[in-house]
C-alpha positions in Angstrom: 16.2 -7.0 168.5 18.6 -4.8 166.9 16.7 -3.4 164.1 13.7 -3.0 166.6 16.1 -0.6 168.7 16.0 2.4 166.6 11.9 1.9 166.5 11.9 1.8 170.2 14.1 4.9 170.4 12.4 6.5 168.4 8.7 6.0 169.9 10.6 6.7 173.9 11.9 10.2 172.4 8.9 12.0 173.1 8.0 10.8 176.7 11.9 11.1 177.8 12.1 15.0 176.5 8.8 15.6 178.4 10.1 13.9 181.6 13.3 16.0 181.1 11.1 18.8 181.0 9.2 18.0 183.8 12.0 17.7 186.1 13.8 20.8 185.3 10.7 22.4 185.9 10.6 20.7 189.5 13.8 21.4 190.4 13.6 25.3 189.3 10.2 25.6 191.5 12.2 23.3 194.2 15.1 25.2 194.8 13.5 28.3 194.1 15.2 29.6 191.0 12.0 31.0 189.9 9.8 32.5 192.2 6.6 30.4 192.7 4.0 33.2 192.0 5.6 33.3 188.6 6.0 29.6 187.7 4.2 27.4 190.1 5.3 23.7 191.1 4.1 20.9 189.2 2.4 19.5 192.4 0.4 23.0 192.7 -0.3 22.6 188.9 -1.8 19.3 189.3 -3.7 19.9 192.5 -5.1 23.2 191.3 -6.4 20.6 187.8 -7.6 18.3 190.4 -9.4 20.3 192.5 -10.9 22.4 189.7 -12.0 19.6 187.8 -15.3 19.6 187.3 -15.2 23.4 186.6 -12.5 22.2 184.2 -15.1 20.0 182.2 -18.3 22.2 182.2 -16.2 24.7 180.4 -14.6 22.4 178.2 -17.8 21.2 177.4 -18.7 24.5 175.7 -15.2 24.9 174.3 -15.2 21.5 172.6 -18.5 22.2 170.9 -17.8 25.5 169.7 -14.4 23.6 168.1 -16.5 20.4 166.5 -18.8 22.5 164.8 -16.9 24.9 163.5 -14.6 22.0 162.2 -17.2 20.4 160.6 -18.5 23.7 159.0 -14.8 24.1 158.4 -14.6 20.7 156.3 -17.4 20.8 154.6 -16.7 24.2 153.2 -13.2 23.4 152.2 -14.1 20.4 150.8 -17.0 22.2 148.3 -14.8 25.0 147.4 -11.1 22.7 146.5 -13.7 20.7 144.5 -15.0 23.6 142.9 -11.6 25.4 142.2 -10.0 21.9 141.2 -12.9 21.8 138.2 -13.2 25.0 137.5 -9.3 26.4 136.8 -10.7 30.1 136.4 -12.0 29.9 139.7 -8.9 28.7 141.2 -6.6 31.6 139.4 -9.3 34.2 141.2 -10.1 32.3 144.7 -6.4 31.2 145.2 -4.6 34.5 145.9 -7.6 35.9 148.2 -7.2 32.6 150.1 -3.4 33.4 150.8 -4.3 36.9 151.6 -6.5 36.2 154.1 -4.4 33.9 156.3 -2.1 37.1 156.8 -4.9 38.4 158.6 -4.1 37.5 162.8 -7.1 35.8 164.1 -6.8 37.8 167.3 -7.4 40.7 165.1 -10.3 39.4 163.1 -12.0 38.1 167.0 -13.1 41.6 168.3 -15.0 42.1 165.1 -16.9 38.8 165.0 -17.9 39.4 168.7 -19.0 42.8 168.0 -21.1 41.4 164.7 -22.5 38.7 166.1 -22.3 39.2 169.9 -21.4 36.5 173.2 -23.2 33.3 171.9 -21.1 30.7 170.2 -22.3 32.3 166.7 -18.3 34.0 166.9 -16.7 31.3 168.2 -17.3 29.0 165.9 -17.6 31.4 162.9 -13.8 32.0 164.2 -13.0 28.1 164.2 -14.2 27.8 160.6 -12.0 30.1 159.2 -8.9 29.0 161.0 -10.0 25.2 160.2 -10.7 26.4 156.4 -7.4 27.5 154.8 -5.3 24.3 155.9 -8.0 21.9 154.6 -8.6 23.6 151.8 -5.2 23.8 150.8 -4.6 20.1 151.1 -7.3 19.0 149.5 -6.5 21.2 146.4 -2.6 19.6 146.3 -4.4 16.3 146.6 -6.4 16.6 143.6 -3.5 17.9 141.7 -1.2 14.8 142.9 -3.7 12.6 141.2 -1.7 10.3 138.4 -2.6 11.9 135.1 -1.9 8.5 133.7 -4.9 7.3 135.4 -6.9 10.1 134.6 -6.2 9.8 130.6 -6.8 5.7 131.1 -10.6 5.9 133.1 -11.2 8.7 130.4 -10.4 6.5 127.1 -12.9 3.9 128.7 -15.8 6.6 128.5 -15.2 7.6 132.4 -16.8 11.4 133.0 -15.8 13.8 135.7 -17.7 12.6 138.7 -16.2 9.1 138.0 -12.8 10.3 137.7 -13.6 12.2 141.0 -14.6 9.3 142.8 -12.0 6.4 141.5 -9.2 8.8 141.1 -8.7 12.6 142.5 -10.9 11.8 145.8 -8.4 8.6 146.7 -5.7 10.6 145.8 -6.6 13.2 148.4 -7.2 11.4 151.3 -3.5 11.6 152.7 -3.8 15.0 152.1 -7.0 15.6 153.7 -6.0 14.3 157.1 -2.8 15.7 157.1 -5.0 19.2 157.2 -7.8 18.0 159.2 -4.8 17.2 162.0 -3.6 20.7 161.8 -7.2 21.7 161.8 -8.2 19.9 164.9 -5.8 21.3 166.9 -6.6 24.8 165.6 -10.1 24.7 166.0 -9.5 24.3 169.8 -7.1 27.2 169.8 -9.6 29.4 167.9 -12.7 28.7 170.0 -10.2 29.9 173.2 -9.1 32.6 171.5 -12.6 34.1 170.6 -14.0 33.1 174.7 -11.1 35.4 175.5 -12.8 38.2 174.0 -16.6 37.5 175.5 -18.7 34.9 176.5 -19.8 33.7 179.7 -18.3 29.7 179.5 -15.4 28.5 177.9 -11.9 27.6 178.6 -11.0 30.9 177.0 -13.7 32.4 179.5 -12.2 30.3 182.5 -8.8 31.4 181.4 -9.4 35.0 181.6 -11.1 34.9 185.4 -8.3 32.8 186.6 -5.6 35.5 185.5 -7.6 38.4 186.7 -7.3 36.2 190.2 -3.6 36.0 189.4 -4.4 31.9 190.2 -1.1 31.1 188.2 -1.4 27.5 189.1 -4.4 27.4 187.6 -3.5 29.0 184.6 -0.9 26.7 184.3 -3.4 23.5 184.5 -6.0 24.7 181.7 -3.3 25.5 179.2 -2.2 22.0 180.0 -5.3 20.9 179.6 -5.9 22.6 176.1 -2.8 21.2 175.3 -4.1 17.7 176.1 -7.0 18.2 174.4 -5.4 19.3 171.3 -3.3 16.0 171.5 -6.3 13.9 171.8 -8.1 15.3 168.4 -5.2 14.9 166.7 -4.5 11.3 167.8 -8.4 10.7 166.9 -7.4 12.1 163.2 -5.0 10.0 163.1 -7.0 7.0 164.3 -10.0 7.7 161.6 -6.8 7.3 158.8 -5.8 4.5 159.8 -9.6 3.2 159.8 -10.2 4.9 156.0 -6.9 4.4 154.9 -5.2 0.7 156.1 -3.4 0.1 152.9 -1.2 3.1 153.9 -0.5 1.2 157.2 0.4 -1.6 155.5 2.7 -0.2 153.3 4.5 1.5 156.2 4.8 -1.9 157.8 6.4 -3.8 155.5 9.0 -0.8 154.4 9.8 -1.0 158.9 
């Protein structure tokens, strides 16, 4: 019992700090320490998610496909280029630094553009989720084929292995713990990113929905979507994690038995 304690603390951490938060924000809406068209009651909050539900969903609908696709154009794209810059070391020395570069563009800057290049469709928005899902892939993937044991490498090479072998027994295992460590950052991006380009045109969205709500001054339900995109951004990255422990259960294993 008392080496599970610390385990138990540790997993009740999380919901405590977000009750904490939860009541502090009740009593400053109770006793009116904040005015309530500024910061609303959580019992407004949750009626206004309640009663807007269904609006809630057919927007998130749009919102969530926008964010999948541009994920999965996202991966895949990472995924060819870290391959190619892992085998070709040239390419890396040239690609590598304009990668950098480019994440100290803002994406709120690069938004208007894409709108005004493509137009309102989803073509933007998800054109804007790939390249904030791209860099943090990429980057794992490439750390994750550099952490492979060279010792393993220079062993399935003595026994006549070529590249792609190598690839597939060695580098490509090696890069799986790194690859959903970036696809979790990713996933939660990818939501972010397809609000962030609705913001700037569209006609449905949760960026879109966002944007009519504050022109209404509906502060309670501004307050509900952002929780809800917060929710959302929780439940991909839970999923991540779920598909790791599903592709990778020795890692479970090994986390078990050091517990």
């Amino acid at each position: 019992m008392t080496k599970k304690l610390p385990s138990i603390i540790s997993k009740a951490s999380p919901v405590l700090t977000l009750l904490t938060v939860a009541l502090i924000w009740a009593a400053a809406t109770g006793f009116s320490w904040v005015p309530s068209f500024m910061l609303p009651s959580p019992r407004a909050v949750a009626q206004a998610f309640v009663g807007d539900f269904p609006t809630l969903m057919r927007h998130a609908a749009v919102t969530l496909t926008e964010a999948f696709l541009g994920l999965l154009f996202g991966v895949l794209l990472a995924f060819l280029l870290a391959t190619l810059m892992d085998r070709f070391p040239t390419l890396y020395k040239a690609l590598y630094p304009l990668l950098v570069i480019t994440q100290t563009v803002p994406t709120i800057a690069v938004a208007p553009l894409l709108v005004l290049w493509m137009g309102f469709g989803m073509a933007p928005k998800i054109t804007l989720v790939v390249l904030t899902t791209f860099f943090p892939i990429a980057v794992s993937l490439l750390d994750g084929y550099r952490s492979a044991d060279p010792d393993a490498v220079n062993l399935l090479r003595s026994m006549g292995a070529g590249r792609v072998k190598i690839f597939r027994y060695i580098k490509f295992p090696s890069a799986l713990g790194s690859f959903f460590a970036g696809l979790k950052v990713s996933a939660s991006y990818a939501v972010v990113g397809a609000v962030i380009a609705e913001w700037l045109g569209g006609f449905e969205g949760l960026g879109v929905y966002m944007t009519r709500v504050q022109k209404a001054y509906a502060f309670d339900k501004m307050f509900s979507v952002i929780i809800f995109i917060t929710l959302i951004s929780l439940l991909l990255m839970w999923g991540v994690m779920g598909v790791k422990a599903l592709v990778m259960p020795w890692e479970r294993k090994e986390t078990e038995k050091t517990k």
